[in-house]
N, C-alpha and C positions, 0 to 999 in steps of 0.2 A: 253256108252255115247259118246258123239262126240268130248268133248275135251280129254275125255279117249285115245280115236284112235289115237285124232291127236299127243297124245303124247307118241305113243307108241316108241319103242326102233327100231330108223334106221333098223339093224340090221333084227330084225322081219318083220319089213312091207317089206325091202328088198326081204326076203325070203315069203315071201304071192304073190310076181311079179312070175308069168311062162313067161319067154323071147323066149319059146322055142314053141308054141302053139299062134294063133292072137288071139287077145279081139275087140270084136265089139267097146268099144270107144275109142281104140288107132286106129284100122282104120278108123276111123270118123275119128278122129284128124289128119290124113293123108292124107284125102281128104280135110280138111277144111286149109293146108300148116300147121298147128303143127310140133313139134319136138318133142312131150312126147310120142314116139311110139318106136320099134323096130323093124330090120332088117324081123323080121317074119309079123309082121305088113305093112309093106311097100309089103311085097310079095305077101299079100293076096289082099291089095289094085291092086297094078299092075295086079293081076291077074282078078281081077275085072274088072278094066278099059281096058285089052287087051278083054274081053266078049262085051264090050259095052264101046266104046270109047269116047262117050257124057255122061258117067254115074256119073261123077262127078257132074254132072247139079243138079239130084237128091239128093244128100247129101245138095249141098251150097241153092237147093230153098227150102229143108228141113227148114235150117235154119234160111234161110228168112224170112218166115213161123214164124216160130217161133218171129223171132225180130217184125213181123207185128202186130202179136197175144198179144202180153205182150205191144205193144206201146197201142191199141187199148183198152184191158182193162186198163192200167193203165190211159189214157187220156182221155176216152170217158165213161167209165163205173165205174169210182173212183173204181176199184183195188187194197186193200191195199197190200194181200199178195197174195204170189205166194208160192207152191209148188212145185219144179222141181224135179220128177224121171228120172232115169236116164240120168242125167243133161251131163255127159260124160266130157272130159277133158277142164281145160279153154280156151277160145279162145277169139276171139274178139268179142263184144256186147254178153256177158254174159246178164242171167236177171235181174240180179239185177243193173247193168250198165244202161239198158236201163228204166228200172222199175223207178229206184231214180233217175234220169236221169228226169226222167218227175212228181214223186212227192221221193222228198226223204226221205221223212217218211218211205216208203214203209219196208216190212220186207219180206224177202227172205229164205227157205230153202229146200237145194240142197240134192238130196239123190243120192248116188249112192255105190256099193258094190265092183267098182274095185280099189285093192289098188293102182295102179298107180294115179287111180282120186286122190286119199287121201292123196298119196303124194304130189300130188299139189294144194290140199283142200285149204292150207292157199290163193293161187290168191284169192279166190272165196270168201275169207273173209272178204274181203274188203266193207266198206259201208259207206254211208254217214253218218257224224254224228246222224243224227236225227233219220234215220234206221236203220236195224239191217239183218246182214247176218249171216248163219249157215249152217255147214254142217252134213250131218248123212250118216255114215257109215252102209250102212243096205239094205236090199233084197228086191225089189220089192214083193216078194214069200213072204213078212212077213208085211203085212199091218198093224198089231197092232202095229209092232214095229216102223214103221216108224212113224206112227198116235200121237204116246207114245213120241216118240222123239222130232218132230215137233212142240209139245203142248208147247214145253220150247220156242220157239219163237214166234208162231203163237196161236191168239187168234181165236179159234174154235167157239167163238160166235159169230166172225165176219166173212161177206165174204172172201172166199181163191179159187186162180184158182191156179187148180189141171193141172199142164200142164205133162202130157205124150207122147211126140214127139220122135219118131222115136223108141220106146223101146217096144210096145205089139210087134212085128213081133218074137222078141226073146221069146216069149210067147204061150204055145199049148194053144187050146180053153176052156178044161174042167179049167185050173186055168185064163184064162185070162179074163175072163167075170166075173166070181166072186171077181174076186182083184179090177177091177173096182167099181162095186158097192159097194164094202165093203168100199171103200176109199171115196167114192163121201157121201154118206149115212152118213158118218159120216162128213160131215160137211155140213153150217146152209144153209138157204133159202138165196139166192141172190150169190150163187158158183158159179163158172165156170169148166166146163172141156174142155182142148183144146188136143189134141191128132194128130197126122201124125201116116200114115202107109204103108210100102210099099207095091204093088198090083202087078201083074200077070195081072189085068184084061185088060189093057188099050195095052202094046207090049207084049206077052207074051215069043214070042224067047228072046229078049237081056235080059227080067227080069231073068226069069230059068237060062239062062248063067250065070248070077253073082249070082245067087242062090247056084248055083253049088260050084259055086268057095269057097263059105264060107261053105257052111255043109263038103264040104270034108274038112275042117280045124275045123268040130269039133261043128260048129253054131247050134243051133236051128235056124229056120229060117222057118215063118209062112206068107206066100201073105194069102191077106181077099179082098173081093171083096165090092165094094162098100156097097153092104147092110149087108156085115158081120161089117162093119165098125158100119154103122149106128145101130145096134146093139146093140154097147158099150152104145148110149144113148137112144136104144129103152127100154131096159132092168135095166135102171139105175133111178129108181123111180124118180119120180119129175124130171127128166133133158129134158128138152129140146131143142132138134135141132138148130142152130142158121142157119140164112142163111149166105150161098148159097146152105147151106147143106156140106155131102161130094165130095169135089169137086178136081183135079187134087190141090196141092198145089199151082204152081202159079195162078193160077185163083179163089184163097182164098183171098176176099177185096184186087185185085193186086196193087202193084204199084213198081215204081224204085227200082231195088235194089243197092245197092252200089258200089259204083265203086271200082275195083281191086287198089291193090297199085300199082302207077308208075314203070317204070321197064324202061331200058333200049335192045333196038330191041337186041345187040347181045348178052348181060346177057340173056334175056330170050329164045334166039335159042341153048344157050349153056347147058339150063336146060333138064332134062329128062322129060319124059309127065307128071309125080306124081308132081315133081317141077313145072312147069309150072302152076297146075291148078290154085296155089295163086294169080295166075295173070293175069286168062282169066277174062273177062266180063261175068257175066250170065245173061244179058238181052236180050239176041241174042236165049232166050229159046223159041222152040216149042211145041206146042202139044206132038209129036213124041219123047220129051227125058225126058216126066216125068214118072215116076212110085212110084207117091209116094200121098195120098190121105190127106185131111185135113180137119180137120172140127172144131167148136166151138161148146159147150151148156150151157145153166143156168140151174140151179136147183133154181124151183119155191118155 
C-alpha cells in the first residue's frame, strides 16, 4: 500500500537506490535542472546531450506537453482525475499543481516504482484542501495493482485521464499494448488517454545517438513510429483519436511555453551545458530538435 512504502525504514528504501547504474527518471530530472539524481545520472545525461546538443528540447517540450494536456482537460473538458504513470521525480508544474490550480477538487495519483521517486513521494503529496493527492509505489508491468491501488483515491465511476508521458518507449511491444488497454478498459466512458513517445521517425542519426548512449547504460529503449503510436488508441476499444492526432509534441494544441528562471549573463557562462539547460528558453524550438510524438484520446 502506499502509505506502507512511504513508511518504510530509511535504511531499506536506501538500499532499494543503485547509485552505481542511471534510471531513466533521475536523468529526466537532469534534464529538467533537478538535484534528486546522481553523479551516474548526470553522465548518462552528458552523454546524451554530447549525441545531440539541442536534445534537451525534447525532454522540457515533453513536459510542456504534458502541463498543456492536464491544463486542457482539466479547464476545457471538466477533468476530475488524473492518473499519472511514470510521473518521475517532482519538479516544477507537477499535475496535480496544475490540475487544483484550475479546479481544486481535482484528485491526483502518481505511480511510479523508483525508489528515489518514493523518496521524495511526500513533494507530491501535497494538495489542495478540497483535493486529494496520492502516491503508489507499483510497476507499470502490473496493471491490476496499480488499478487496485488507485481505486483508494479515484472514483472509477467517474472520468479519469490516464496520462502515460514519456514512459511506453521503456516498454517492448508484446507487454506495451496490452498494458494499455488493460488500464484504459478498466475505466468508464468519457476517459482520457494522453501519452508522448519518443521516435526515430522524424531525425533519425541524433535520435539513435542518444539511444545508444542509454542501452549501453542498461535502458530498454523502444522508438515507435507515428502509426505504432496511434496504435495505442487503434487497439484500445472505445478510445478515440483526438485531434491533431499524433503529432511532433510541440505542434500538440501549441502555445508559449514558460519562461526560464532569470539568471545572471556571468552565473550562467560559469555553468556547464547540463546546468545551463535550466536556463535556456525553449521557444526558440524547431521542427529539426523534436523527436518526441504526442497525442490525446476519449474513451466513448
Amino acid at each position: 500500500m502506499p502509505g506502507d512504502a512511504l513508511s518504510q525504514d530509511p535504511a531499506l528504501l536506501r538500499g532499494r537506490i543503485d547509485t552505481t547504474k542511471a534510471h531513466p527518471a533521475r536523468v529526466y530530472d537532469v534534464f529538467l535542472g533537478g538535484k534528486d539524481n546522481y553523479p551516474v545520472d548526470r553522465a548518462a545525461a552528458a552523454a546524451a546531450l554530447a549525441a545531440n546538443p539541442r536534445g534537451y528540447l525534447d525532454v522540457r517540450h515533453n513536459r510542456d506537453f504534458m502541463r498543456r494536456a492536464v491544463t486542457r482537460l482539466a479547464g476545457e473538458q471538466g477533468i476530475r482525475q488524473f492518473l499519472d504513470i511514470g510521473t518521475g521525480l517532482p519538479t516544477g508544474e507537477n499535475v496535480h499543481q496544475i490540475a487544483q490550480g484550475i479546479a481544486p477538487e481535482s484528485r491526483i495519483v502518481y505511480v511510479d516504482n523508483d525508489p528515489v521517486v518514493l523518496a521524495h513521494a511526500r513533494a507530491l503529496l501535497t494538495s489542495s484542501p478540497e483535493g486529494r493527492t496520492d502516491y503508489v509505489d507499483a510497476d507499470l508491468r502490473r496493471p491490476e495493482e496499480i488499478l487496485e491501488q488507485a481505486a483508494k483515491t479515484l472514483d472509477f465511476g467517474e472520468p479519469v485521464a490516464l496520462l502515460l508521458v514519456a514512459i511506453l518507449h521503456f516498454v517492448e511491444d508484446a507487454e506495451a499494448y496490452p498494458l494499455v488497454r488493460e488500464l484504459m478498459e478498466a475505466l468508464p466512458a468519457g476517459s482520457h488517454l494522453v501519452l508522448s513517445h519518443l521516435t526515430d521517425e522524424m531525425h533519425p542519426e541524433p535520435a539513435r545517438a542518444v539511444q545508444r548512449t542509454y542501452t549501453e547504460r542498461g535502458f530498454t529503449f523502444v522508438f515507435r513510429s507515428a502509426t505504432e503510436v496511434e496504435r495505442f488508441f487503434d487497439e484500445t476499444p472505445g478510445v478515440t483519436l483526438d485531434e491533431p492526432g499524433v503529432v511532433p509534441v510541440h505542434h500538440w494544441h501549441p502555445g508559449p511555453a514558460p519562461a526560464p528562471p532569470a539568471v545572471e549573463e556571468a552565473y550562467f557562462d560559469s555553468l556547464d551545458d547540463i546546468e545551463k539547460i535550466r536556463y535556456r528558453d525553449i521557444n526558440d524550438v524547431t521542427d529539426d530538435d523534436i523527436n518526441v510524438y504526442g497525442a490525446s484520446g476519449r474513451k466513448g
